[in-house]
C-alpha positions as CSV (number, residue, x, y, z in Angstrom):
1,X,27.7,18.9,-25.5
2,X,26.0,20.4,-22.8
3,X,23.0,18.4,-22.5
4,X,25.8,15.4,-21.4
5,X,26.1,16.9,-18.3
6,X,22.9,16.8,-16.4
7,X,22.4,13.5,-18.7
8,X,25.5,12.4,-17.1
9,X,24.5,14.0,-13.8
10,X,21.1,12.3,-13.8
11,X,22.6,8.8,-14.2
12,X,24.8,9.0,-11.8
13,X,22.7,10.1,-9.1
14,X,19.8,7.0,-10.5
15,X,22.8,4.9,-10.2
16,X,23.1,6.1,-6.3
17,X,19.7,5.6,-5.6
18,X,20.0,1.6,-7.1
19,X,22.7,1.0,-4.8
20,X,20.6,2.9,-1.9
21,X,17.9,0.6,-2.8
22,X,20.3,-2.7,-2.9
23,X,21.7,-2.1,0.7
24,X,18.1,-1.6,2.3
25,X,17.5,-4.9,0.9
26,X,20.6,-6.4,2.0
27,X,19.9,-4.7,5.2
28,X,16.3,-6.2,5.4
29,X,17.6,-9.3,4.6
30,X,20.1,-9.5,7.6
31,X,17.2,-8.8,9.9
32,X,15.5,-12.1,11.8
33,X,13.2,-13.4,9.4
34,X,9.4,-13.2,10.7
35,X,7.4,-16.4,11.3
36,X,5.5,-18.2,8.9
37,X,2.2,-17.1,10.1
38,X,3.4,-13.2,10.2
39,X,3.8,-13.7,6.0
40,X,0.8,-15.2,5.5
41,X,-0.9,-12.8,7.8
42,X,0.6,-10.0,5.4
43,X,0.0,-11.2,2.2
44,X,-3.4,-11.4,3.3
45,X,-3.6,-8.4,4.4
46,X,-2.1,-7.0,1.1
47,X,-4.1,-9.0,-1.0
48,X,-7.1,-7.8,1.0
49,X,-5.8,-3.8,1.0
50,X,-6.0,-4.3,-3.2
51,X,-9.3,-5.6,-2.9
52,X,-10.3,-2.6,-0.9
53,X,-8.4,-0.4,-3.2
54,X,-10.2,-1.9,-6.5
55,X,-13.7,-1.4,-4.9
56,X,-12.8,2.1,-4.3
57,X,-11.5,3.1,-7.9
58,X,-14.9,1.3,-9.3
59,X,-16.9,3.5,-6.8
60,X,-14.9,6.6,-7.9
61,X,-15.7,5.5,-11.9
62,X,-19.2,4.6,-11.3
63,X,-19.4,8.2,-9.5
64,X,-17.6,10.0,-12.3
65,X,-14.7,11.0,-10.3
66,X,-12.3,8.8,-12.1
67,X,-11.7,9.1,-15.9
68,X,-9.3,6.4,-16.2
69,X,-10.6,3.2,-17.1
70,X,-7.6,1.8,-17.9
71,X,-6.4,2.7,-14.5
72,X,-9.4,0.9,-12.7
73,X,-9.1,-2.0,-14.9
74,X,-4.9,-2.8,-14.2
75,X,-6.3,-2.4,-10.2
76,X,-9.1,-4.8,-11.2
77,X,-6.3,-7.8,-12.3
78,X,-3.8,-7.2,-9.6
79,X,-6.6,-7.7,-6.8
80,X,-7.9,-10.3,-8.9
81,X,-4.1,-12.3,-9.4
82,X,-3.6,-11.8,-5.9
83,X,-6.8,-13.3,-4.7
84,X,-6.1,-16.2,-7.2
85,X,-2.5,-16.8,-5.5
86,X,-3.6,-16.7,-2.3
87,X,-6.3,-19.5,-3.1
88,X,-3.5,-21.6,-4.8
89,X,-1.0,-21.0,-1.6
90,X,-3.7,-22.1,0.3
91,X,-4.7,-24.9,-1.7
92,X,-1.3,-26.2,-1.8
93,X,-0.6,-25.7,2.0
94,X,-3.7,-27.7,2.4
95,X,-2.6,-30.5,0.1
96,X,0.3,-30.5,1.7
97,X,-0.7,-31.3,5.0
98,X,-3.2,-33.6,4.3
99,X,0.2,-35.7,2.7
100,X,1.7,-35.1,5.5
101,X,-1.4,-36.7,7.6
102,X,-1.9,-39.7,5.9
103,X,1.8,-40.7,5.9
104,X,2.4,-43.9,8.0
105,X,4.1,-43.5,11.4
């Protein structure tokens, strides 16, 4: 019966920290929303911090300074996926206004 406690104890305060989490978000979300060019800008630069990141776990393997391949491989397909979204955002924003151009006035 004792363990219950700090079980109990334990969920309550992950339960605090969930609804800590949900009003930062609702917060966030009350905030004006950036321009379209500010989010692609970002997920650029996101996708590009990965990419930067990946490189640098390979180095750090190749160099023997990191033993886990498992953990350079995961980095590996998340800079990968997000390069591969990005192309399809773009190839769809592209698309997109090429329809747009070709539409009679």
């Amino acid at each position: 019966m004792s363990t219950i406690g700090p079980i109990g104890s334990s969920l309550g305060s992950s339960h605090a920290q969930v609804l800590k989490r949900a009003q930062e978000a609702l917060e966030t979300q009350k905030q004006p929303s950036e321009g379209f060019g500010n989010r692609i800008t970002n997920a650029i630069d996101q996708v590009a911090a990965a990419q930067n990141k990946t490189a640098d776990l390979v180095k750090a393997y190749e160099m023997g300074m990191e033993n886990d391949i498992s953990k350079v491989m995961v980095n590996q397909q998340v800079s990968s996926l997000g390069f591969q979204l990005t192309l399809n955002v773009r190839n769809k924003v592209l698309s997109a206004y090429k329809d747009i151009m070709n539409m009679p006035v």
